[in-house]
Each structure stands twice: as structure tokens, then as C-alpha cells.
C-alpha positions as CSV (number, residue, x, y, z in Angstrom):
1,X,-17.8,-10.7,-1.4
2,X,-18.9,-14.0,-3.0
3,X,-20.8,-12.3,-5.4
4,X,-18.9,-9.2,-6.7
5,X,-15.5,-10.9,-5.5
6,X,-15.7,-14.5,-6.0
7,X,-11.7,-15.2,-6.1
8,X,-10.6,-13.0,-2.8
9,X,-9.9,-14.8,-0.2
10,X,-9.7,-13.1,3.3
11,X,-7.0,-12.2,5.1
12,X,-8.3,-10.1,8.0
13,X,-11.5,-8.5,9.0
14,X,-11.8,-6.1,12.1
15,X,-15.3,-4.2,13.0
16,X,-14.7,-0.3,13.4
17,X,-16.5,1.8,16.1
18,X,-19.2,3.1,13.8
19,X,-20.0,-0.8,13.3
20,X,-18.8,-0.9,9.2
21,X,-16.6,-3.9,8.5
22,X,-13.3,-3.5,7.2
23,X,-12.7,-6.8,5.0
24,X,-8.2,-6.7,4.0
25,X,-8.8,-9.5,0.9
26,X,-6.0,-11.0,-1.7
27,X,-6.2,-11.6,-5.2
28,X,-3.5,-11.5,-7.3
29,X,-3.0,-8.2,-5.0
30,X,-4.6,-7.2,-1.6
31,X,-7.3,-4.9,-1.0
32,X,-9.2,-3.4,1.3
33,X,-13.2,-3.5,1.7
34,X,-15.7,-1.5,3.8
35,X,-18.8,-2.8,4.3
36,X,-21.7,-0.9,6.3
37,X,-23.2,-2.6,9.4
38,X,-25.8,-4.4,6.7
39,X,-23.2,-5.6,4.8
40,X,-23.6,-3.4,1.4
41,X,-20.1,-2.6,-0.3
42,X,-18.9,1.4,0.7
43,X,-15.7,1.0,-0.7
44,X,-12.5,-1.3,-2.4
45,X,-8.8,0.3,-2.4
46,X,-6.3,-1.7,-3.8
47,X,-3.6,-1.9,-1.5
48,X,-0.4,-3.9,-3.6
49,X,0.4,-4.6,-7.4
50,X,0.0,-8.4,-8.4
51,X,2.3,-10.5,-6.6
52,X,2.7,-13.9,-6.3
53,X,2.6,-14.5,-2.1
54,X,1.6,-12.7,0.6
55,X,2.3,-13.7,3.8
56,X,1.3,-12.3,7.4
57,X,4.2,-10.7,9.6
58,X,4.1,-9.5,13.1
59,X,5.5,-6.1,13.8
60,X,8.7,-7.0,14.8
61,X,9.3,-8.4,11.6
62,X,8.8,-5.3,9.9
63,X,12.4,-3.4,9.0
64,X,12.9,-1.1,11.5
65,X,12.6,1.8,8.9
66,X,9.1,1.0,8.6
67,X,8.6,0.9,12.4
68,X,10.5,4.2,12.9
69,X,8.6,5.9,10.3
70,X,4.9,4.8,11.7
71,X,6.3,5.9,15.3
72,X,7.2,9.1,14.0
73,X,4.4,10.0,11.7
74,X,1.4,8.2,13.8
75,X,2.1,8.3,17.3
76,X,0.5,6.2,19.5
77,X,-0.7,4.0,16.5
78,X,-2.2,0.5,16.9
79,X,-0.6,-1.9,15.1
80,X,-3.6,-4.0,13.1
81,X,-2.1,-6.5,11.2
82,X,1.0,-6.8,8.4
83,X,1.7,-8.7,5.1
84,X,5.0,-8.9,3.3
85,X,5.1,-9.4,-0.4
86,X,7.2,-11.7,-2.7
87,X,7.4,-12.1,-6.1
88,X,9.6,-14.9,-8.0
89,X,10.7,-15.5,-3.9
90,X,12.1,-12.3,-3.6
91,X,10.4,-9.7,-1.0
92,X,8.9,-6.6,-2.5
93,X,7.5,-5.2,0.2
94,X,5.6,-4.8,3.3
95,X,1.5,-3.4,3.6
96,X,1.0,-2.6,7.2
97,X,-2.5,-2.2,8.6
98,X,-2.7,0.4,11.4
99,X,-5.5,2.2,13.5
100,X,-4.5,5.6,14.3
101,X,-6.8,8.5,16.0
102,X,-10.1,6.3,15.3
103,X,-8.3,5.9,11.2
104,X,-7.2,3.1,9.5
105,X,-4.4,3.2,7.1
106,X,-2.6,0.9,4.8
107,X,0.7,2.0,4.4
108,X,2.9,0.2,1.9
109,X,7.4,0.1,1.9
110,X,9.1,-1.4,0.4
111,X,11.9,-4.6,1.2
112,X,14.0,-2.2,2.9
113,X,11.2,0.0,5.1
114,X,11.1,3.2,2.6
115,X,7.7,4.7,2.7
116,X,6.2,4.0,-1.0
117,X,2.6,5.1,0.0
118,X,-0.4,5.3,2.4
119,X,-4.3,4.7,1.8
120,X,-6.8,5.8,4.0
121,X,-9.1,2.8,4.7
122,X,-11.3,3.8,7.1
């Protein structure tokens, strides 16, 4: 990350069963990195636009939109981690980490919980 990345900072990392390394990273923006066991670079996704904060949120901070829609669409979902987004102090959004069926997803709404997309990570 250092070398290739030098301004990210993390946010999160989490190991996945097959032993890569998820790496979630901001700057100016979040994004996700997977690593392989040895550490080489499989893949970056950016997960936001440019924004000025992010800020980590449990789940019960999310709006319930957002929690109803990963309920519906991913049951039995494990809830990894959550960032919300401002810009100029206003909220923009939410980017939700979740593990669902042995997948990670980012999935991105907005202030008020609509869906506006979802990366496969992992």
C-alpha cells in the first residue's frame, strides 16, 4: 500500500477464508483492496466519489431503508463494517461493508437509505 498508495490511510482490514486480505482504504474517496495471502495487489474498486469526511457508523445508525433493503436482498448477511459520507457537513451517503454467502459487498445509499449501487469485493 505504501508503495503504490502512499496517501490511503486504512480504515478496515478483515482476512477472508481463502487467506487474501481485504484492505477498505480512504483517499479523497474509499476503496477497497485485495491482497493474496503474500501480500501482492489482486484488485482496487473504488467504493465513493471524493468527499471530504468519512466517518465509521454502526448498523443501527444506518437509515432503516438501507437495513431493510440488505435484509431483504441478502439474508442472513454479516454486517462488516459502515462509513457515512459528508461533504461541505452535509451527509451524502452511507458505504456498508457486508459478508454474505462467503461474498463481500460494498453497497453504497444514499442520506436517505436508497440503494445507489453494489460492488462485489470479494
Amino acid at each position: 500500500m505504501k508503495s503504490n498508495y502512499p496517501k490511503d490511510t486504512l480504515v478496515k482490514a478483515f482476512e477472508n477464508i481463502d487467506s487474501t486480505i481485504l484492505v477498505i482504504s480512504k483517499d479523497n474517496g474509499l476503496y477497497a483492496n485485495l491482497f493474496s495471502s503474500s501480500g501482492n495487489l489482486l484488485k482496487r474498486i473504488s467504493l465513493s466519489p471524493p468527499v471530504a469526511a468519512e466517518q465509521q457508523v454502526t448498523q443501527d445508525s444506518l437509515p432503516i431503508n438501507a437495513i431493510s433493503f440488505l435484509s431483504t436482498s441478502f439474508p442472513n448477511y454479516v454486517f462488516e463494517s459502515a462509513v457515512s459520507l459528508t461533504l461541505n457537513n452535509v451527509l451524502q451517503g452511507y458505504v456498508v461493508v457486508i459478508d454474505a454467502d462467503n461474498t463481500r459487498y460494498a453497497v453504497r445509499f444514499d442520506a436517505t437509505g436508497k440503494l445507489i449501487s453494489i460492488k462485489t469485493i470479494w
